[in-house]
MARKESE-437157 format. One record per atom (N, C-alpha, C): residue number from 1; x, y, z; residue in three letters; atom name. Coordinates in steps of 0.2 Angstrom, whole numbers, padded with zeros to 4 digits. Each point is the difference from the previous one (the first is absolute). Last residue first. Layout:
BEGIN
{i->NUM | xx->X | yy->Y | zz->Z | aa->ALA | at->CA};
...
END
This chain:
BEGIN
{i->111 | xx->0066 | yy->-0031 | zz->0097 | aa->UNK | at->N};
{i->111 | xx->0001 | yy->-0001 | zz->-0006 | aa->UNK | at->CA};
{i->111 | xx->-0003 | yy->0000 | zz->-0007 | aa->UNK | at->C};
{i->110 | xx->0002 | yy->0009 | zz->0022 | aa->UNK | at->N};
{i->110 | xx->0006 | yy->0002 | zz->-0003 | aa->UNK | at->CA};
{i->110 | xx->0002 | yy->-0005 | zz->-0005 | aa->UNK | at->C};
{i->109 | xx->-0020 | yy->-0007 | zz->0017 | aa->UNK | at->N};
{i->109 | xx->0004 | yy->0004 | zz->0001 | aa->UNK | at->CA};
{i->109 | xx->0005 | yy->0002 | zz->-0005 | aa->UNK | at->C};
{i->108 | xx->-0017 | yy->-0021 | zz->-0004 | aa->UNK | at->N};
{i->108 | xx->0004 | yy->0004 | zz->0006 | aa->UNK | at->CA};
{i->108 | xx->0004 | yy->0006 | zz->-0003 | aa->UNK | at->C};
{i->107 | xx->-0022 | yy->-0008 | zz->-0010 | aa->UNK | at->N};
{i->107 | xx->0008 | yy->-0002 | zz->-0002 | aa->UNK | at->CA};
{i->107 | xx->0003 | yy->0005 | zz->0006 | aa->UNK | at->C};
{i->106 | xx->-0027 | yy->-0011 | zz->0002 | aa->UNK | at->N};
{i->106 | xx->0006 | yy->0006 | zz->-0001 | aa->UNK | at->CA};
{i->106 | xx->0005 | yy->-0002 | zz->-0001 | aa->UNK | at->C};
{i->105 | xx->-0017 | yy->-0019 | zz->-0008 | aa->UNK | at->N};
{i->105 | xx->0002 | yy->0005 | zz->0007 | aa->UNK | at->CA};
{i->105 | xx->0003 | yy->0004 | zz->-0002 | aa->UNK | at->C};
{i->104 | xx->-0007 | yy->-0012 | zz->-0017 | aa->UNK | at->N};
{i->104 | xx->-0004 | yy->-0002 | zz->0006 | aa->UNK | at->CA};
{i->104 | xx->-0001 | yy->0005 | zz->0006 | aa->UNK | at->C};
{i->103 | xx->0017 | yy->0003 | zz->-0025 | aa->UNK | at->N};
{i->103 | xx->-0001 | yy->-0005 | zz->0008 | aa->UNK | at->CA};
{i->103 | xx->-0007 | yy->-0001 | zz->0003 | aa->UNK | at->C};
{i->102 | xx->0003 | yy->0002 | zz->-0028 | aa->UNK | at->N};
{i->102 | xx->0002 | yy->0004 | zz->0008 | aa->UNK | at->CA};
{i->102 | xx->-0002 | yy->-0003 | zz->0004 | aa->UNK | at->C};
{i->101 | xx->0000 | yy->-0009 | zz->-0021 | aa->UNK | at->N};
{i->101 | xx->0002 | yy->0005 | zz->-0002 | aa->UNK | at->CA};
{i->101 | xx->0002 | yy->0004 | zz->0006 | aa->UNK | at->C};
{i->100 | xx->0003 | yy->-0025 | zz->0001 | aa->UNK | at->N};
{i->100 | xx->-0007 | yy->0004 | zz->0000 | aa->UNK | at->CA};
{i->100 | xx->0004 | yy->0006 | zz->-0004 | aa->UNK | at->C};
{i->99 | xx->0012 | yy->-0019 | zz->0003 | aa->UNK | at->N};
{i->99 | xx->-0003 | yy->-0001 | zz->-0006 | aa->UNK | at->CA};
{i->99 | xx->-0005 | yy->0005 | zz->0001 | aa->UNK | at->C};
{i->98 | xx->0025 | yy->-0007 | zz->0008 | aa->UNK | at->N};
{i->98 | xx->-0004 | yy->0004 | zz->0001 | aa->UNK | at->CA};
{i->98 | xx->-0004 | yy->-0001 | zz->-0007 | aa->UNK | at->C};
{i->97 | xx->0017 | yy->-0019 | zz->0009 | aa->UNK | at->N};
{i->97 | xx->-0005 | yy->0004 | zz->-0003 | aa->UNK | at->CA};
{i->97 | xx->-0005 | yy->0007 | zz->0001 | aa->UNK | at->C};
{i->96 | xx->0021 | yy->-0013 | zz->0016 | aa->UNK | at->N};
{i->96 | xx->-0007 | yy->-0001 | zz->-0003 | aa->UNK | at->CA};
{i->96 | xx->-0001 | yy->0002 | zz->-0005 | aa->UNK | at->C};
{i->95 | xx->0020 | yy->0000 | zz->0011 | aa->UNK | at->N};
{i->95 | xx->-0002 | yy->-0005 | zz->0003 | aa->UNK | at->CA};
{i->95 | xx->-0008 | yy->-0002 | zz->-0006 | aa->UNK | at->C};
{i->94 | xx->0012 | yy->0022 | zz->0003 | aa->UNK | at->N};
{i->94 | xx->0007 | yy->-0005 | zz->-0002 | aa->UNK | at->CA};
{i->94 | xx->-0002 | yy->-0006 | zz->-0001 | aa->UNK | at->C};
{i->93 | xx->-0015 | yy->0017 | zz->0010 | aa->UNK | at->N};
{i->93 | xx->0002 | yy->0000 | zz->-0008 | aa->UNK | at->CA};
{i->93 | xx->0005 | yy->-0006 | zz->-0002 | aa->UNK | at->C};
{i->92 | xx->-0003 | yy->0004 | zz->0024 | aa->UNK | at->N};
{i->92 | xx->-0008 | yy->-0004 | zz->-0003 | aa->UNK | at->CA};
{i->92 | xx->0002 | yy->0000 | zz->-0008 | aa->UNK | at->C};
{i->91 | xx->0014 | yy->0008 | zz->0020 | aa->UNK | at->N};
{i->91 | xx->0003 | yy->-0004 | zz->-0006 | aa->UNK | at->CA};
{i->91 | xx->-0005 | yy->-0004 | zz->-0006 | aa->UNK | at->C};
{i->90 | xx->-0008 | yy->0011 | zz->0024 | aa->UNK | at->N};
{i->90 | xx->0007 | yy->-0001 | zz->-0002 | aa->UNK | at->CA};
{i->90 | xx->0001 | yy->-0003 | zz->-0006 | aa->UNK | at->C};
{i->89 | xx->-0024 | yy->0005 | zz->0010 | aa->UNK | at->N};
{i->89 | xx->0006 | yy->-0005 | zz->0000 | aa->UNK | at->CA};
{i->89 | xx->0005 | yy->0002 | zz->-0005 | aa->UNK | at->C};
{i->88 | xx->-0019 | yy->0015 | zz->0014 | aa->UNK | at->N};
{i->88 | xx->0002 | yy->-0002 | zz->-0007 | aa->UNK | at->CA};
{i->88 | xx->0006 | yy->-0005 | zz->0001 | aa->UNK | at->C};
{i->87 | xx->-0021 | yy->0013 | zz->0014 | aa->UNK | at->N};
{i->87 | xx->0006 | yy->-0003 | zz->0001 | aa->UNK | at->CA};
{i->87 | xx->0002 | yy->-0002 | zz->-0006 | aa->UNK | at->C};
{i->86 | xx->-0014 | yy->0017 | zz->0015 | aa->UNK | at->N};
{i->86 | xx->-0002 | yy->-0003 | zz->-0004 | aa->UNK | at->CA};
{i->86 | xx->0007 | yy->-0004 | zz->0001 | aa->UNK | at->C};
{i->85 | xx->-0018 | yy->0018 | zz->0013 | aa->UNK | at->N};
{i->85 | xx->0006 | yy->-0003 | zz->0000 | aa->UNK | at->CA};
{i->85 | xx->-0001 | yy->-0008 | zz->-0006 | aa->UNK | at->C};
{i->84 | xx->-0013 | yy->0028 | zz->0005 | aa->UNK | at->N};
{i->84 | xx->0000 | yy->-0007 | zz->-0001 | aa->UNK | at->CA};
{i->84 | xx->0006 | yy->-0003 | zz->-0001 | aa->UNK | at->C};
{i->83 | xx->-0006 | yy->0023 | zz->-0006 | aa->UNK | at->N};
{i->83 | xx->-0003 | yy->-0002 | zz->0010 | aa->UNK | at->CA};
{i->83 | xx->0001 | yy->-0008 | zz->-0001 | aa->UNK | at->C};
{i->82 | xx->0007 | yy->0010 | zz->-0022 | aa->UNK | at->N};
{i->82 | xx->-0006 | yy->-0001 | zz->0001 | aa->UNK | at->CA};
{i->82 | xx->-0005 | yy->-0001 | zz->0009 | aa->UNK | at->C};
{i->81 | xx->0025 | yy->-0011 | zz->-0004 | aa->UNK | at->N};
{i->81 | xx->-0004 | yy->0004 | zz->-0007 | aa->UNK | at->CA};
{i->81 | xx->-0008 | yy->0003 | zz->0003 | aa->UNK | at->C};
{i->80 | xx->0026 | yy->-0015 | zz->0012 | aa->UNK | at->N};
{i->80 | xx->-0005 | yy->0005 | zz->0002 | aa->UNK | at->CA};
{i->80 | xx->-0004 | yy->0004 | zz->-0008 | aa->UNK | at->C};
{i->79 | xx->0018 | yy->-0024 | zz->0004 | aa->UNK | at->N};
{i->79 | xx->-0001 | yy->0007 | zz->-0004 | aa->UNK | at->CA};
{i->79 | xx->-0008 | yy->0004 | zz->0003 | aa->UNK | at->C};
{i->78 | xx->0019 | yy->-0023 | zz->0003 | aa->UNK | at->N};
{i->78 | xx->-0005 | yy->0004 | zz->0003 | aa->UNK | at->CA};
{i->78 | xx->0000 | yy->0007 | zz->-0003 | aa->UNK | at->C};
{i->77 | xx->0015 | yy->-0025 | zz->-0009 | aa->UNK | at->N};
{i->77 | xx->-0001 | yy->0007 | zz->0003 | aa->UNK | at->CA};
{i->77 | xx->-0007 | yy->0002 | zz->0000 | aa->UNK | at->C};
{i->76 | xx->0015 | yy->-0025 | zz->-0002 | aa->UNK | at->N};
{i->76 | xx->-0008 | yy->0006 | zz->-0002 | aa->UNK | at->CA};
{i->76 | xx->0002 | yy->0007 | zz->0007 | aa->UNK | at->C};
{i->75 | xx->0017 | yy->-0017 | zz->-0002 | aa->UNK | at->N};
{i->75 | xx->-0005 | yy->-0004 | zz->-0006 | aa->UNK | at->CA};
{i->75 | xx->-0008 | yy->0004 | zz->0000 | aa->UNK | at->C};
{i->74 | xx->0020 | yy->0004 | zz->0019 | aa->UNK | at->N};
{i->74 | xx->0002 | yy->0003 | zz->-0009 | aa->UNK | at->CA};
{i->74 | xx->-0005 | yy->-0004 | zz->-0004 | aa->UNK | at->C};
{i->73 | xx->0003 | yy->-0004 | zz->0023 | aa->UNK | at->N};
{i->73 | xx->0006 | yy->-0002 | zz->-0005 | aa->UNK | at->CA};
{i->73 | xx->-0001 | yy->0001 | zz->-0007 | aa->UNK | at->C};
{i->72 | xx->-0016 | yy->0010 | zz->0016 | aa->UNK | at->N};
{i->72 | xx->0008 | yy->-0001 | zz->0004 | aa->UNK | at->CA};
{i->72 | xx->0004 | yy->-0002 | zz->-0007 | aa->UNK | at->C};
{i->71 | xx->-0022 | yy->-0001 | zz->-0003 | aa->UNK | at->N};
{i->71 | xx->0002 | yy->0006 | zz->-0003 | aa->UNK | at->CA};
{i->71 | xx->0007 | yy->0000 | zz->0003 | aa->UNK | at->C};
{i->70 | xx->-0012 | yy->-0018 | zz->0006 | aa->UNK | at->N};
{i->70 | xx->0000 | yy->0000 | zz->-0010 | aa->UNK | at->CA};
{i->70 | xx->0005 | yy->0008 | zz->-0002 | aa->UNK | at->C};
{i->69 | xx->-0008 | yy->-0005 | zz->0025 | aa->UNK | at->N};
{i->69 | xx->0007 | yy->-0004 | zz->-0004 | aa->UNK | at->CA};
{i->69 | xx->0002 | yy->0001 | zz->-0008 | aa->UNK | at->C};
{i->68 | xx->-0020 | yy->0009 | zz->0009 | aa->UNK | at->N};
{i->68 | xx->0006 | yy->0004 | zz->0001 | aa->UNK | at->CA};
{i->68 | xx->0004 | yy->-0004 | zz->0000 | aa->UNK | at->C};
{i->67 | xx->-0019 | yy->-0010 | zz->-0006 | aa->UNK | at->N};
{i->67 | xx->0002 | yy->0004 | zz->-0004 | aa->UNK | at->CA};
{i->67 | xx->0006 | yy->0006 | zz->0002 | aa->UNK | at->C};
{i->66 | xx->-0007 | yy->-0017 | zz->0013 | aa->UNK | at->N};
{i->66 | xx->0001 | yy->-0006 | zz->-0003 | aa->UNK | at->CA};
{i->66 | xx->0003 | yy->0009 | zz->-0007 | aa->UNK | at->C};
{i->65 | xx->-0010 | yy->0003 | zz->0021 | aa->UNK | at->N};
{i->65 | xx->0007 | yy->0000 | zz->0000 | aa->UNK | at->CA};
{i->65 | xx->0002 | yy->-0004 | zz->-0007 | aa->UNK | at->C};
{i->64 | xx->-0023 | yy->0007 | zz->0000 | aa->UNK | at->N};
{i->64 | xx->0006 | yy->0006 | zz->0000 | aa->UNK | at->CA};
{i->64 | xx->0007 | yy->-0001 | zz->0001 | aa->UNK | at->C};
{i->63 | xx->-0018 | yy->-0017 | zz->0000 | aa->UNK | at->N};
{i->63 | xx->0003 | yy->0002 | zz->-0009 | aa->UNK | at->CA};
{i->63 | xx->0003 | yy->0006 | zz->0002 | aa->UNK | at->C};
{i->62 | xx->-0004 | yy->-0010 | zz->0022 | aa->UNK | at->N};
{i->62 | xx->0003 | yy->-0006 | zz->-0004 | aa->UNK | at->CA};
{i->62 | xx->0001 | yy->0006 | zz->-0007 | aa->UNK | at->C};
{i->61 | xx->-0015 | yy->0009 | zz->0015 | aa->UNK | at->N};
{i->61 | xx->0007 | yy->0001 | zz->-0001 | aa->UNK | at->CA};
{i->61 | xx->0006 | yy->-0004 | zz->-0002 | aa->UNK | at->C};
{i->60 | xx->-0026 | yy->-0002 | zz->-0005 | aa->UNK | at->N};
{i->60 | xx->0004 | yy->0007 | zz->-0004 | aa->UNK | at->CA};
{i->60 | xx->0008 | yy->0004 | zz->0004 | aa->UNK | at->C};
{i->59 | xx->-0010 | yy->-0029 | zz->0001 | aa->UNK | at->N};
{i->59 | xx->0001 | yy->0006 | zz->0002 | aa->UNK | at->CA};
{i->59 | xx->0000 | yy->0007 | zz->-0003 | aa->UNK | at->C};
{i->58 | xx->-0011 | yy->-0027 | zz->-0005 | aa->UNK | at->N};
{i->58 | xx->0008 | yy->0005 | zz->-0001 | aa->UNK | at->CA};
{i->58 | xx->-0003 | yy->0009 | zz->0003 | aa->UNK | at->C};
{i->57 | xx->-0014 | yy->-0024 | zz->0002 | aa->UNK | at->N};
{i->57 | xx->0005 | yy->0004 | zz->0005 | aa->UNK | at->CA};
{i->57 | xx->0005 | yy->0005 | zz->0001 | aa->UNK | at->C};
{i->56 | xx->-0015 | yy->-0012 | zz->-0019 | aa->UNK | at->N};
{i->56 | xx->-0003 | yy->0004 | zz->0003 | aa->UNK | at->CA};
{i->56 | xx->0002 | yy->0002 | zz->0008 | aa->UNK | at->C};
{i->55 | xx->0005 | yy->-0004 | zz->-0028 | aa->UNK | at->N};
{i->55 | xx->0003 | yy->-0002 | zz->0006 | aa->UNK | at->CA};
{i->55 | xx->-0004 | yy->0004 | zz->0008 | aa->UNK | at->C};
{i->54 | xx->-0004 | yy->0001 | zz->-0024 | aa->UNK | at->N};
{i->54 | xx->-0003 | yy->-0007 | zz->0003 | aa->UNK | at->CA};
{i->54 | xx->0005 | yy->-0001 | zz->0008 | aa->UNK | at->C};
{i->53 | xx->0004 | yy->0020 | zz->-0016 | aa->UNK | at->N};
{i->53 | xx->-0009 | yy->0001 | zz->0003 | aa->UNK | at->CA};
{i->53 | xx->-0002 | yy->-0009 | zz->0002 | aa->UNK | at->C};
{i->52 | xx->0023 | yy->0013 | zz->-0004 | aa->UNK | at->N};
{i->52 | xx->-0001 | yy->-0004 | zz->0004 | aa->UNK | at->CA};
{i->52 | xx->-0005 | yy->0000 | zz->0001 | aa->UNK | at->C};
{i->51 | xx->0007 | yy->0018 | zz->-0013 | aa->UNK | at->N};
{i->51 | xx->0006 | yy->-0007 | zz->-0001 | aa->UNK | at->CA};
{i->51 | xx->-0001 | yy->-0007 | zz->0001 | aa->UNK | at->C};
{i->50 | xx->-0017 | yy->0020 | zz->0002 | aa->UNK | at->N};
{i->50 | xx->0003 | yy->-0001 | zz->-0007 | aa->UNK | at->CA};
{i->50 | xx->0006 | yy->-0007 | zz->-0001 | aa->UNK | at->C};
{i->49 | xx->-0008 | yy->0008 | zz->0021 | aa->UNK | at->N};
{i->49 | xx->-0007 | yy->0000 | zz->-0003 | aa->UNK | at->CA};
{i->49 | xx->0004 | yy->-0001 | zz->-0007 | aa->UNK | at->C};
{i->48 | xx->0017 | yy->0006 | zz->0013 | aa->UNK | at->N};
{i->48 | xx->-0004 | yy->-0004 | zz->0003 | aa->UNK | at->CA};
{i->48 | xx->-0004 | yy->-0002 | zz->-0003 | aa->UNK | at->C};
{i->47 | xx->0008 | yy->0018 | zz->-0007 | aa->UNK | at->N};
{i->47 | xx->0004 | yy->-0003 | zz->-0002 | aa->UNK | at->CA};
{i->47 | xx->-0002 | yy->-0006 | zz->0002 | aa->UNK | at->C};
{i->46 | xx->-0012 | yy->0019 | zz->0009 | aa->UNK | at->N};
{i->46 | xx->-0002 | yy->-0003 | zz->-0007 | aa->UNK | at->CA};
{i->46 | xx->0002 | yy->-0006 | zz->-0005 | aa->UNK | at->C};
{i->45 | xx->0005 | yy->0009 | zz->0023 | aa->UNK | at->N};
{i->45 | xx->-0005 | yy->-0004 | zz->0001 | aa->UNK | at->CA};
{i->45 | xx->-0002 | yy->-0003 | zz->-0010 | aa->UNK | at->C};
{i->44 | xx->0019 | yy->0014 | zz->0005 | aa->UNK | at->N};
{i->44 | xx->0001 | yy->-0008 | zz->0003 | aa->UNK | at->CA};
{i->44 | xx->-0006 | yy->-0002 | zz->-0001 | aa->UNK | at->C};
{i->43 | xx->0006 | yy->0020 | zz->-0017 | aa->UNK | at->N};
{i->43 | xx->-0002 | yy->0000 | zz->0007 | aa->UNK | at->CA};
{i->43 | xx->-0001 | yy->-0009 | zz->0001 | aa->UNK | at->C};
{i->42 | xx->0012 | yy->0009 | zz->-0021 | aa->UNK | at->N};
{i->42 | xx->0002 | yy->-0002 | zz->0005 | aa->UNK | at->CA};
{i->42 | xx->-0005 | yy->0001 | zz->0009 | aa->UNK | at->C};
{i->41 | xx->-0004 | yy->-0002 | zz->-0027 | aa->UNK | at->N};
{i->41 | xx->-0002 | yy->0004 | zz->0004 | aa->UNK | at->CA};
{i->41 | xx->0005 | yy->-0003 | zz->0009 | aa->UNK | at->C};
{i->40 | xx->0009 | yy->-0005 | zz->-0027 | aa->UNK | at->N};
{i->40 | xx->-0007 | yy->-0001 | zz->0003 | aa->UNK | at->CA};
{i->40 | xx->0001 | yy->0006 | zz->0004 | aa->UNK | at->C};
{i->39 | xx->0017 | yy->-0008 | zz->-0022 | aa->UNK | at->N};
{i->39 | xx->-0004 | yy->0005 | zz->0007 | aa->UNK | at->CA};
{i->39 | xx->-0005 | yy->-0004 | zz->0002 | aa->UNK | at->C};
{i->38 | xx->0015 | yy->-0006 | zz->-0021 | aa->UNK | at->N};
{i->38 | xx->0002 | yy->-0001 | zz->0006 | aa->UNK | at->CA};
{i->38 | xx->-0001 | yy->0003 | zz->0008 | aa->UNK | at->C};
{i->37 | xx->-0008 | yy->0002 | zz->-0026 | aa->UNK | at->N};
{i->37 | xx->0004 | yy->0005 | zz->0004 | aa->UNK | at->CA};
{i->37 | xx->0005 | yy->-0004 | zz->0006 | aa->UNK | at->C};
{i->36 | xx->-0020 | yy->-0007 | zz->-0011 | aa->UNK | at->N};
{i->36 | xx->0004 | yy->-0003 | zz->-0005 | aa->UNK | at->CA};
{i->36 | xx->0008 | yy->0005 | zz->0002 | aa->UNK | at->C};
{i->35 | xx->-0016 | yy->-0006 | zz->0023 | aa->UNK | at->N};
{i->35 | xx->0001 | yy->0003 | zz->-0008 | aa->UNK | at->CA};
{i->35 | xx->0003 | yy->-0002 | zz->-0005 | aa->UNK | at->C};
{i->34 | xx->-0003 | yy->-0014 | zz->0023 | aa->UNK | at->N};
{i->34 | xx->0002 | yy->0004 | zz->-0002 | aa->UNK | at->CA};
{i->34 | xx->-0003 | yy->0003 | zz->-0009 | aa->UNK | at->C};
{i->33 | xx->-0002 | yy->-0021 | zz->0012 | aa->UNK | at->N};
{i->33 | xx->-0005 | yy->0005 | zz->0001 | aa->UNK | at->CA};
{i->33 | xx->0001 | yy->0006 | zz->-0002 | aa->UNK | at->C};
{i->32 | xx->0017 | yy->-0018 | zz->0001 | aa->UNK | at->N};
{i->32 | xx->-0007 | yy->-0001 | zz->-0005 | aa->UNK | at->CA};
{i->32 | xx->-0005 | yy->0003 | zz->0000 | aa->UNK | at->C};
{i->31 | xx->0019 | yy->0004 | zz->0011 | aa->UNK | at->N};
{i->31 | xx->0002 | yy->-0001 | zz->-0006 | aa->UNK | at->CA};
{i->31 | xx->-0005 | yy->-0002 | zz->-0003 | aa->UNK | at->C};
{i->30 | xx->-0001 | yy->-0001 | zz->0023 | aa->UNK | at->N};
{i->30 | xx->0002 | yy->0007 | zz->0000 | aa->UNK | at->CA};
{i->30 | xx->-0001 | yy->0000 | zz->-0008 | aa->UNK | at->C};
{i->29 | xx->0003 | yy->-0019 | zz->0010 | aa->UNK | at->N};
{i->29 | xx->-0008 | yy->0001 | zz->-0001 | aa->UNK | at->CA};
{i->29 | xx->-0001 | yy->0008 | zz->-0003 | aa->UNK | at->C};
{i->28 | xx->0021 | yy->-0010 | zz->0004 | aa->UNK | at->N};
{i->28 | xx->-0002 | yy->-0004 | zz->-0006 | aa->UNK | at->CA};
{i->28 | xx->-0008 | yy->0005 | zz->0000 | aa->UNK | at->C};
{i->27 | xx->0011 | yy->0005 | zz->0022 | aa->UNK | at->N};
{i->27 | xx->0003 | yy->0003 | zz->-0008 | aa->UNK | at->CA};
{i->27 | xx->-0005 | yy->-0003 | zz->-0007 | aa->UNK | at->C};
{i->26 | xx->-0005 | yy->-0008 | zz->0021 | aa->UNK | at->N};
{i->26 | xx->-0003 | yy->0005 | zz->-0001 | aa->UNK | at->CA};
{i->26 | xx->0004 | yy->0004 | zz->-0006 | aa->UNK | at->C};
{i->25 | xx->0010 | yy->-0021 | zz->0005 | aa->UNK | at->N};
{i->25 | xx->-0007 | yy->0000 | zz->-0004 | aa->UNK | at->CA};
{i->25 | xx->-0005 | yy->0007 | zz->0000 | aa->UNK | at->C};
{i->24 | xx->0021 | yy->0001 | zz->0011 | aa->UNK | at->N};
{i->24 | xx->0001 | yy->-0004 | zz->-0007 | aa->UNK | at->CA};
{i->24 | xx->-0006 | yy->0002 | zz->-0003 | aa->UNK | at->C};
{i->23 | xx->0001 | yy->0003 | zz->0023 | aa->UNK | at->N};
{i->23 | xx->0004 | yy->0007 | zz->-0005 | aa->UNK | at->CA};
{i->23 | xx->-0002 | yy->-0003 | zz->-0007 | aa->UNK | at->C};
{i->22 | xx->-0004 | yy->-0017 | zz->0016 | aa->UNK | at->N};
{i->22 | xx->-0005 | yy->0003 | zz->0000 | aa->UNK | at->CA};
{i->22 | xx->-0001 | yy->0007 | zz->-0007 | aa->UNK | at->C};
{i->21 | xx->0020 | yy->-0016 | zz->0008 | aa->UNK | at->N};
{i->21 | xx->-0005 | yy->-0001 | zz->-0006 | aa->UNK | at->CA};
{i->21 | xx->-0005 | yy->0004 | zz->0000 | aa->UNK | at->C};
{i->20 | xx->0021 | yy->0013 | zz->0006 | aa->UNK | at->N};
{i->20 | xx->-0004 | yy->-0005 | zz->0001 | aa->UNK | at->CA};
{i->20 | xx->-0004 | yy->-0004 | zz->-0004 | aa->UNK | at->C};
{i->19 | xx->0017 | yy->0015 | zz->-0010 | aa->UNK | at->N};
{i->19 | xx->-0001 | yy->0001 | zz->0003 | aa->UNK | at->CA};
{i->19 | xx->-0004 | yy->-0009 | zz->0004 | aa->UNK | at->C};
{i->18 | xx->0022 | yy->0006 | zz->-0012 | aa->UNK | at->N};
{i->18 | xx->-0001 | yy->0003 | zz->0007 | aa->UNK | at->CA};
{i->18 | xx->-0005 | yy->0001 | zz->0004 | aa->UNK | at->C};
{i->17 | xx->0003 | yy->-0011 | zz->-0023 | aa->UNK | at->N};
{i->17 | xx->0002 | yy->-0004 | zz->0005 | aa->UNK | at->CA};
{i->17 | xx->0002 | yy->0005 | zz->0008 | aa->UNK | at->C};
{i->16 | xx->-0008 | yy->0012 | zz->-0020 | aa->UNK | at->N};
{i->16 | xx->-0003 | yy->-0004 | zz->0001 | aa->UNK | at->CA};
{i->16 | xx->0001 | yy->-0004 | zz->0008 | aa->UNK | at->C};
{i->15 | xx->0016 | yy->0013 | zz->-0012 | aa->UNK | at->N};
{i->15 | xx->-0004 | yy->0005 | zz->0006 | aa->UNK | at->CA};
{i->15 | xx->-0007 | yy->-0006 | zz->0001 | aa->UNK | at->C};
{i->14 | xx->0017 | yy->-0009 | zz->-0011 | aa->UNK | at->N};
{i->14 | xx->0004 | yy->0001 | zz->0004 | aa->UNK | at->CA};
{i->14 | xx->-0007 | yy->0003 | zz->0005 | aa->UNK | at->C};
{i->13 | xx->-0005 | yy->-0017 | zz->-0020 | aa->UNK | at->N};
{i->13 | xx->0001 | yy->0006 | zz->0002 | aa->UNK | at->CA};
{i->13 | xx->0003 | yy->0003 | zz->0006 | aa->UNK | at->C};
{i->12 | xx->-0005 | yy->-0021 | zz->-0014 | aa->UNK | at->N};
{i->12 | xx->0005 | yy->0001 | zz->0003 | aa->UNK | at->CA};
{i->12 | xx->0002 | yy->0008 | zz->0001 | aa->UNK | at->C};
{i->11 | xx->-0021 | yy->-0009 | zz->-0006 | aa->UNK | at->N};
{i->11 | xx->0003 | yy->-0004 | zz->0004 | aa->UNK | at->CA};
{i->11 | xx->0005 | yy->0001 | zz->0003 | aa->UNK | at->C};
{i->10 | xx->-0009 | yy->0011 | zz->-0018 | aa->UNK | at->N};
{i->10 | xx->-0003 | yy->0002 | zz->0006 | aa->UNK | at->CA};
{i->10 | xx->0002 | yy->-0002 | zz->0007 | aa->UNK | at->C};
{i->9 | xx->0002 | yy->-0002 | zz->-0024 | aa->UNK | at->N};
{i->9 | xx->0007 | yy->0002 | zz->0004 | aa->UNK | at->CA};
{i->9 | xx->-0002 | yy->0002 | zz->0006 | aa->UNK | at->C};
{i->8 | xx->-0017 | yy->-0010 | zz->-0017 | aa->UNK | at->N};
{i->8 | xx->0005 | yy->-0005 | zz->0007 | aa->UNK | at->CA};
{i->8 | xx->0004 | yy->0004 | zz->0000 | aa->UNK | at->C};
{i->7 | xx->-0020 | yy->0017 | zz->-0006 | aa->UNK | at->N};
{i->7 | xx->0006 | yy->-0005 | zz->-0003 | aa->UNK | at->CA};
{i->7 | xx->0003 | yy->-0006 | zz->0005 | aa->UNK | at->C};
{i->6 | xx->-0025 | yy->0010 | zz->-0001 | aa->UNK | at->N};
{i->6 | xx->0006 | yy->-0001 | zz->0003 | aa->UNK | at->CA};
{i->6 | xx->0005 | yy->-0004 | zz->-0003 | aa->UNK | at->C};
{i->5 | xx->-0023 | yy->0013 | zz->-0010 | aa->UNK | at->N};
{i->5 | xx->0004 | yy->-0004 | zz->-0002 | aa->UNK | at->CA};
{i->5 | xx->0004 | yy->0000 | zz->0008 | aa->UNK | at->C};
{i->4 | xx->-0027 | yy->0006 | zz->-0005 | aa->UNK | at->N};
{i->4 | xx->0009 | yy->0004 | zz->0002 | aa->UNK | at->CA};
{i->4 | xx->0003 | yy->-0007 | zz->-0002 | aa->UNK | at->C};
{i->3 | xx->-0026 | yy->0006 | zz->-0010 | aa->UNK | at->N};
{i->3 | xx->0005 | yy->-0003 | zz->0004 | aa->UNK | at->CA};
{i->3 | xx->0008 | yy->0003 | zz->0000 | aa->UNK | at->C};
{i->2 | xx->-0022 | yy->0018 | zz->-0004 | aa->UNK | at->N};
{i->2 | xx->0002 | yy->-0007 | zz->-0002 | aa->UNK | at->CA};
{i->2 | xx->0007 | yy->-0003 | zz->0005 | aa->UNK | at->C};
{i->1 | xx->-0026 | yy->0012 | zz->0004 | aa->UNK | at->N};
{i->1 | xx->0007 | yy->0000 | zz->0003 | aa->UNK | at->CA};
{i->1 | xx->0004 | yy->-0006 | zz->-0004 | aa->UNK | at->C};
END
């Protein structure tokens, strides 16, 4: 997995600054796990296991509300592929590097 950059415009981000801390850093973690796509596997138990494997009292409802906020204000959208639910962060190209040849995951819907 290579390393992700965050810019400092992150600090003075408008959709940022609406979420929680918790929202934050489950973002931040969201960004290093992810594809060179900006996808993973959106089921909770597995986001939990991947985000948070030293945290041993986080919830799979804690990472669900924490990622329907993410989706509320727009910083990741939710995509069904394949009987399965996935997610891809918003504006991942604008931000990152794509350096694999292909996603990891399915390419959402209609695209």
């Amino acid at each position: 997995m290579p390393n992700r950059l965050i810019r400092e415009s992150v600090c003075t981000s408008r959709t940022i600054a609406k979420l929680t801390w918790f929202e934050e850093a489950f973002y931040y973690r969201l960004w290093v796990n992810c594809d060179d796509y900006g996808r993973m596997d959106a089921e909770p138990r597995i986001l939990r296991a991947r985000l948070f494997p030293l945290v041993d009292d986080m919830t799979c409802q804690q990472v669900e509300g924490a990622l329907h906020r993410l989706v509320e204000v727009g910083s990741v959208r939710l995509y069904e592929a394949e009987g399965a639910q996935y997610l891809e962060i918003v504006n991942w190209g604008k931000y990152q590097q794509i350096r694999a040849k292909r996603s990891k995951y399915p390419i959402p819907p209609g695209e």
